[in-house]
C-alpha positions in Angstrom: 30.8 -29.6 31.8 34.1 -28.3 31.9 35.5 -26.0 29.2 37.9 -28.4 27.5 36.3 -29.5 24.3 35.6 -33.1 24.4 33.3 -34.6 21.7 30.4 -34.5 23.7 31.0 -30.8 24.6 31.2 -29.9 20.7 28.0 -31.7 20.4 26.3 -29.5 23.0 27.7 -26.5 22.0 26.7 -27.6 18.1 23.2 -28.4 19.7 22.3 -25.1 21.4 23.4 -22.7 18.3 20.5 -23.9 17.1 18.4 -23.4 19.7 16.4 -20.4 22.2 19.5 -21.3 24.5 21.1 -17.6 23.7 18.0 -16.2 24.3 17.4 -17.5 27.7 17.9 -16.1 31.0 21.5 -16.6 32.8 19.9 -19.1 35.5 18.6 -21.4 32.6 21.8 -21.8 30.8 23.7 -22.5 33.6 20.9 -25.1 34.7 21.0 -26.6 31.3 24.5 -26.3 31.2 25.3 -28.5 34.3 22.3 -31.2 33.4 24.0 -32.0 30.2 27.5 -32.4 31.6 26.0 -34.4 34.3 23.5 -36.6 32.9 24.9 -36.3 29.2 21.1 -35.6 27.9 20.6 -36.0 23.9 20.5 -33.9 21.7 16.7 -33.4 21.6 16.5 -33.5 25.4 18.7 -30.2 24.8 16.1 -28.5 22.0 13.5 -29.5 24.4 14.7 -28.0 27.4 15.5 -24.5 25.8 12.1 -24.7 24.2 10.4 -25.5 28.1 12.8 -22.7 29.3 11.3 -20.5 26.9 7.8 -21.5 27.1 8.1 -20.7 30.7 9.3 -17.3 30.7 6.9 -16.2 28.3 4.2 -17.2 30.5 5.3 -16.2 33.1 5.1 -19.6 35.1 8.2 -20.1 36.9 11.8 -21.0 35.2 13.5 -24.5 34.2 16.2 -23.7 37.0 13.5 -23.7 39.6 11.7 -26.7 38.4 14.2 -28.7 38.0 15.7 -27.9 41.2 12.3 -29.5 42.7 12.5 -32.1 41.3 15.6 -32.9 42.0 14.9 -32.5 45.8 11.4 -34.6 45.4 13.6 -37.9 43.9 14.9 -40.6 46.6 19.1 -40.3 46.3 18.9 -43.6 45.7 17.6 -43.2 42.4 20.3 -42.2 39.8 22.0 -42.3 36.5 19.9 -42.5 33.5 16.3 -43.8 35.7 17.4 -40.7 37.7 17.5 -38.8 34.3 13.9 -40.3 33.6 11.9 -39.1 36.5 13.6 -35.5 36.2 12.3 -34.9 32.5 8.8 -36.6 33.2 8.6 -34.6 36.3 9.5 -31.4 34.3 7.4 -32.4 31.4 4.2 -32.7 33.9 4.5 -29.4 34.9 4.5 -28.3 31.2 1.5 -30.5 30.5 -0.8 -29.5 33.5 0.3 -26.0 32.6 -1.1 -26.4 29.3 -4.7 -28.5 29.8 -5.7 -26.2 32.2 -7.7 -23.1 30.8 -4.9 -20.0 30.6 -5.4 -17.4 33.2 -4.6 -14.0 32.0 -3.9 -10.8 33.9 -6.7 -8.4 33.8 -4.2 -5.4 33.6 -2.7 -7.3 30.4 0.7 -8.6 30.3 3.4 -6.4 29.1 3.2 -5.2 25.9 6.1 -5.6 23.5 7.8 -2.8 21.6 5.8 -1.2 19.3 6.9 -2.3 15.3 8.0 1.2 13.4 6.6 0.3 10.3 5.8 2.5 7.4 4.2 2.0 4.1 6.3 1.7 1.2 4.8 1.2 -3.0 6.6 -0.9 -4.6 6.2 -2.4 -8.0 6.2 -6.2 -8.6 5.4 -9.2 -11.0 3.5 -10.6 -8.2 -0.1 -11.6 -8.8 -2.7 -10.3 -6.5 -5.8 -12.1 -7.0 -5.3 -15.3 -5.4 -7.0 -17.9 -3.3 -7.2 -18.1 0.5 -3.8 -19.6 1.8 -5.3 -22.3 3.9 -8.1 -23.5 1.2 -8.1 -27.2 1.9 -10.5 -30.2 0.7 -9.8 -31.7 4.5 -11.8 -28.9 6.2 -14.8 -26.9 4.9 -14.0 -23.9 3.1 -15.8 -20.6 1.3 -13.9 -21.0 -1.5 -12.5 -17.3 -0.4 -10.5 -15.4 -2.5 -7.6 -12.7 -2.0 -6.7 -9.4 -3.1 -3.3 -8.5 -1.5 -3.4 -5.0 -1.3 -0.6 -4.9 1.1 1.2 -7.2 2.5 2.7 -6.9 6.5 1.0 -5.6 9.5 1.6 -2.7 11.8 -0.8 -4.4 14.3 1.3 -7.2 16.9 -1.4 -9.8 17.6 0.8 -12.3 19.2 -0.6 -15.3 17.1 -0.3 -13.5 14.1 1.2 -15.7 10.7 1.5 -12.5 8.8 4.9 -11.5 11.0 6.2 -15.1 10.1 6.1 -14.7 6.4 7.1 -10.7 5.9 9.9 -8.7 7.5 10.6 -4.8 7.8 8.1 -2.1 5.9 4.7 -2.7 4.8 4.6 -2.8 0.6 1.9 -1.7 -1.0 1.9 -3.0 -4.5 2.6 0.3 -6.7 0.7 -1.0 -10.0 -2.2 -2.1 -8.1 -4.8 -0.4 -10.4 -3.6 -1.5 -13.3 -3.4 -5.2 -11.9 -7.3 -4.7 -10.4 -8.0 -3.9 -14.0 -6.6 -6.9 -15.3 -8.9 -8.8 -13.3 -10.9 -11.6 -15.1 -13.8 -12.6 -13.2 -16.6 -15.0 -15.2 -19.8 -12.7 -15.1 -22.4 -13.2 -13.0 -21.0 -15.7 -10.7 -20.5 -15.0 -7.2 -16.9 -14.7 -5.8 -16.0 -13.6 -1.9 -12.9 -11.7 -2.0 -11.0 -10.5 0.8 -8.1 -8.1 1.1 -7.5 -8.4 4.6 -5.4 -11.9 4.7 -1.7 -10.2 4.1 -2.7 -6.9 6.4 -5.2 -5.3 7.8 -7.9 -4.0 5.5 -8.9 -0.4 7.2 -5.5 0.2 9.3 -3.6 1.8 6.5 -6.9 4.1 5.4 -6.8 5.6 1.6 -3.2 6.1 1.3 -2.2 5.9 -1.9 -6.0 5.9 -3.2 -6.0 1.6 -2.1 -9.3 2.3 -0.4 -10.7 4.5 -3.7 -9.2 2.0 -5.8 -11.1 -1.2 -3.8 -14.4 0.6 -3.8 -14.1 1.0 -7.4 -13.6 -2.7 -8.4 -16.6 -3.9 -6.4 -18.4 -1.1 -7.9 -17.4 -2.6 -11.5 -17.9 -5.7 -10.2 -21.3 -6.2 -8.6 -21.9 -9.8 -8.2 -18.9 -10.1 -6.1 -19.0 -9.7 -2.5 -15.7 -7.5 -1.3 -14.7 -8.0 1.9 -12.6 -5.4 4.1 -11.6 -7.6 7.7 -10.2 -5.1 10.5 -9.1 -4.9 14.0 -9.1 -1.5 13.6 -11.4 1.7 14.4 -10.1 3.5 10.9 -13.0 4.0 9.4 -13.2 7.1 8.8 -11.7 7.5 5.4 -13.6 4.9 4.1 -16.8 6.5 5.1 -15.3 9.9 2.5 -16.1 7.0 -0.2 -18.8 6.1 -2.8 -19.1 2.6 -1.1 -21.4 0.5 -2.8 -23.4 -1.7 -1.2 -21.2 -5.3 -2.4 -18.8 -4.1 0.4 -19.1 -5.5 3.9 -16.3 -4.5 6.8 -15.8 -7.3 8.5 -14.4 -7.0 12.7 -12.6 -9.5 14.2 -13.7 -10.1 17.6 -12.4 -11.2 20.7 -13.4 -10.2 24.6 -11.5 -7.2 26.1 -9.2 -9.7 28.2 -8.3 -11.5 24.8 -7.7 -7.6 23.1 -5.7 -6.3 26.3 -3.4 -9.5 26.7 -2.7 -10.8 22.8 -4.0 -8.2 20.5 -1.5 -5.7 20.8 -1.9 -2.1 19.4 -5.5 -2.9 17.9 -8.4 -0.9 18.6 -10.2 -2.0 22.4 -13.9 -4.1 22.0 -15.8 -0.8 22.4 -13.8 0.8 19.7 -14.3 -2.1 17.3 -18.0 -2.3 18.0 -18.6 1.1 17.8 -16.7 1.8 14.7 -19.2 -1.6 13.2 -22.2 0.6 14.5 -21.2 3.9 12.5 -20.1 1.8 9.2 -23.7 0.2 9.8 -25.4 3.9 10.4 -24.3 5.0 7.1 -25.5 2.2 4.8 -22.1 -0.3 5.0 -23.0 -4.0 5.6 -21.1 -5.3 8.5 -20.0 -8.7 10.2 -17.9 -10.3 13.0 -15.1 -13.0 13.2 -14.5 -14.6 16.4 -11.6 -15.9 15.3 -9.3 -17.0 16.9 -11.0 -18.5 20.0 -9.4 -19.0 22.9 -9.4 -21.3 25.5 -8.8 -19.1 29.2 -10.2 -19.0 32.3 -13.8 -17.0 32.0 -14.5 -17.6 28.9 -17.7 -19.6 29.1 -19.1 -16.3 30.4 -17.4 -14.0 28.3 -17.7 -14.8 24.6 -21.8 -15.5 25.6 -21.9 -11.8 27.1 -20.3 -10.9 24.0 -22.6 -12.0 21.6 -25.4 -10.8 23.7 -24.0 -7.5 23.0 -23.6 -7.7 19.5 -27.3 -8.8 19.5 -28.1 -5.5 21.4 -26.3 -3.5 19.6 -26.9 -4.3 15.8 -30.0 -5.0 13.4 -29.1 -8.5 11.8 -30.7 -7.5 8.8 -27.3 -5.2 8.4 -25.1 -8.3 9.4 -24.3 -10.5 6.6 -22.2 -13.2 8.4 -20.6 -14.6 11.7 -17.4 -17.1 11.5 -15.6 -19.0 14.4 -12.3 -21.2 14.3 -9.6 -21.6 17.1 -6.8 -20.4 17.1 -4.1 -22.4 14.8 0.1 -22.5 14.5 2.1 -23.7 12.3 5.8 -24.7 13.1 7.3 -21.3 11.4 4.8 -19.1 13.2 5.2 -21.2 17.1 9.2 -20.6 16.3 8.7 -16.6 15.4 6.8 -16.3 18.8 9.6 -17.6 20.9 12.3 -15.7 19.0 10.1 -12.7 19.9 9.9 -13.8 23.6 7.5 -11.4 24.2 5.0 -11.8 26.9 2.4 -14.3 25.9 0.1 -17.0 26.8 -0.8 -17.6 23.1 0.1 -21.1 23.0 0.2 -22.1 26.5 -2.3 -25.1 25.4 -2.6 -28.2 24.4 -1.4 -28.6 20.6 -2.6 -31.2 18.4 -2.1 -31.4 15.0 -5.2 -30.7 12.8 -6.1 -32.0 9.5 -3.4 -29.8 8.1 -0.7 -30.9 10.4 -0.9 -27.4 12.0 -1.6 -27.3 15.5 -5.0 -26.3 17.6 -6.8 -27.3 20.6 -7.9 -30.8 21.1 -11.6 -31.5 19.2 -13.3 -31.4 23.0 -12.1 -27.6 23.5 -12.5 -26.8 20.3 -16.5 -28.0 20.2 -17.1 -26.8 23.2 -15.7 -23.5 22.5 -17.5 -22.8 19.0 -21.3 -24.6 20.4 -21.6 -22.4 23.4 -21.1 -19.2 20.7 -23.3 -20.9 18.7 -25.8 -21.3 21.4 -25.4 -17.5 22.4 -26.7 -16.5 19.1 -30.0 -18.5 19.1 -31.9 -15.4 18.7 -29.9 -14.7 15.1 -29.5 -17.9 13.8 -32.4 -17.9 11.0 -31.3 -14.5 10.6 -27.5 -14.2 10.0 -24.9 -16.9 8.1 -23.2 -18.5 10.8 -20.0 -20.9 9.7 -17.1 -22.5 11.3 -13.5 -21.2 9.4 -11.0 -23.7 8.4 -12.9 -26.9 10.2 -13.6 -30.2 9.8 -17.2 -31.3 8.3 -17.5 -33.5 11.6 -17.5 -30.3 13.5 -20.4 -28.8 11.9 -22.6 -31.6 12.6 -22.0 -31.2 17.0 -22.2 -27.4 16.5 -24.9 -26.6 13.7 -26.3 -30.0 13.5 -25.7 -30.4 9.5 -22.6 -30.0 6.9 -22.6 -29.0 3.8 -21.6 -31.8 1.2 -18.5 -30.1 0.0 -16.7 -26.6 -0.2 -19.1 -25.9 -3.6 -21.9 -26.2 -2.0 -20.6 -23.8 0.9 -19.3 -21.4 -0.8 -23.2 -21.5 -2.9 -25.4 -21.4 0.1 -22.5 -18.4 1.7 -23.5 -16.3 -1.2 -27.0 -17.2 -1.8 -27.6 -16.0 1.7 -25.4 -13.2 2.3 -26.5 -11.3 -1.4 -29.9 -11.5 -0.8 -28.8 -8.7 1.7 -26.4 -6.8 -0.1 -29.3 -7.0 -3.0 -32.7 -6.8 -1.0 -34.9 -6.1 -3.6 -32.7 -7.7 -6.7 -30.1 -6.3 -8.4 
């Protein structure tokens, strides 16, 4: 493509502005460059090339230049002009596939990590409310009927899949009237309600700063029917254990093996440090439970999440564990283009993606079943013992894994807290 402007060069240069194309490595643009002068690809062809160049850096697997190079070499000369064009994109787009079906094989050393985020944590007043429901309730999959306190909203962790980096920018906020909102509150008495504070950050990461841990503790304190949920990657737990917690208050880990941690979960707190900050918020009285979510689909682990949940088993009384959750891991379209503007290292979404229920995209229903009944399975020994549920799933799902469904989200969200209270309350309230 030379420089003089002809219409199709305006339409490749209009094409690529809005595209990873800037972003890629000088080998890439030239490639892509010189295959739409010579085989005058579309538009799309163009957003799917820099988004193949782009996987494929991220992964680590090799660049467009090479592979398209190959290909080039493996077609008969014979074959040319737009067939020619044909067998170079399915060739390329093989690749991809194959690259994707197969289970991802990370690095035991980890991939690089990026840079860390300087993030600090900033009160700020708003009209925003904070009670709200969970932001992926849906009448297509099975829900808790969870609720949401945002007691802050952004993330100083990097988990690579994270949605909480697509929707908030710069410093964590911390609302600044957040005990007079708490107040505010109106629950109907006596009725059970699961509340969470850990869907717009972490729950334990930022400690008591700014009294939000003193504050919590007081609300389920005022409120006892509720159950108040604090979910964490992190190993903070120390201020929290200062506290008057009452016993409505469950800290909840999200799990993964170390592999999962070391390669995606960037700046958390390692497995052992999770598990043993569970054990010490079990040890003094604190109801706990796990969320292996997301699963992932890599090489190892059939043997890994089993060996996991063998050592939760080990490790913890069940009678001290209230509940267990699994769901794959899940993208939408804003949060798959905030990776690859990130380009960091990442094998996150090097899988198949097919649209769930939602429209976002997972693992096929094969992987996914697979994935969540061999878990399942692991925990034999617990399951008359500790609530098991699938997060965010379809009903049809529940039936290969558990073997039953409930009805409808009410009746979930009824048997969650009939079975998880009779814990927190032992002996009645």
């Amino acid at each position: 493509m030379t420089d003089k402007q002809t219409p199709y060069a305006e339409k490749f240069q209009s094409t690529i502005d809005h595209t990873f194309y800037s972003q890629l490595g000088e080998k890439d643009r030239l490639r892509i460059r010189a295959v739409a002068g010579q085989y005058r690809i579309t538009t799309q062809e163009i957003r799917n090339l820099c988004i193949i160049a782009r996987d494929l850096e991220m992964w680590q697997s090799g660049t467009v230049d090479e592979l398209w190079n190959k290909a080039e070499n493996s077609i008969p000369a014979g074959v040319v002009g737009p067939q020619r064009k044909k067998r170079l994109f399915q060739i390329l787009k093989q690749h991809v596939a194959q690259l994707r079906e197969k289970p991802t094989i990370y690095p035991i050393e980890g991939l690089a990590k990026p840079e860390r985020p300087k993030m600090k944590l900033v009160s700020q007043a708003s009209d925003k409310k904070i009670l709200g429901w969970c932001p992926v309730a849906s009448e297509k999959t099975l829900c808790c009927n969870l609720h949401n306190i945002d007691v802050v909203e952004n993330c100083l962790y990097g988990c690579s899949y994270c949605t909480i980096q697509t929707f908030y920018d710069g410093h964590a906020i911390q609302d600044a009237d957040l005990a007079e909102k708490l107040a505010k509150i109106e629950l109907e008495p006596g009725r059970y309600y699961h509340i969470t504070t850990g869907q717009a950050s972490d729950s334990l990461a930022w400690g008591d700063k700014n009294g939000m841990l003193s504050l919590m503790c007081d609300f389920a304190h005022k409120h006892p029917d509720i159950l108040l949920e604090f979910k964490t990657k992190s190993a903070n737990i120390a201020p929290l254990l200062r506290l008057d917690v009452p016993p409505n208050i469950v800290c909840s880990w999200s799990l993964n093996p170390e592999i999962i941690i070391t390669n995606e979960e960037h700046f958390t707190a390692s497995l052992d440090e999770r598990l043993a900050a569970a054990q010490k918020v079990a040890d003094n009285g604190i109801k706990t439970a796990f969320h292996f979510h997301p699963m992932i689909h890599y090489q190892g682990w059939e043997q890994d999440y089993p060996a996991l949940a063998t050592k939760i088993m080990v490790r913890f009384n069940p009678q001290n564990v209230l509940f267990i959750s699994f769901g794959a891991v899940t993208f939408i379209k804003p949060v798959l283009k905030k990776i690859r503007e990130r380009g960091e290292n990442t094998r996150i979404h090097q899988m198949e993606l097919v649209p769930d229920p939602h429209g976002k995209l997972s693992n096929s229903d094969e992987i996914k079943i697979k994935l969540f009944r061999s878990l399942y399975r692991a925990f034999k020994p617990w399951h008359d013992q500790v609530f098991m549920y699938l997060c965010m799933e379809r009903a049809e799902y529940w039936d290969q894994v558990f073997g039953y469904r409930y009805a409808d989200n009410s009746e979930f969200e009824k048997q969650f807290g009939e079975n998880v209270m009779r814990k927190v309350y032992p002996s009645g309230q």
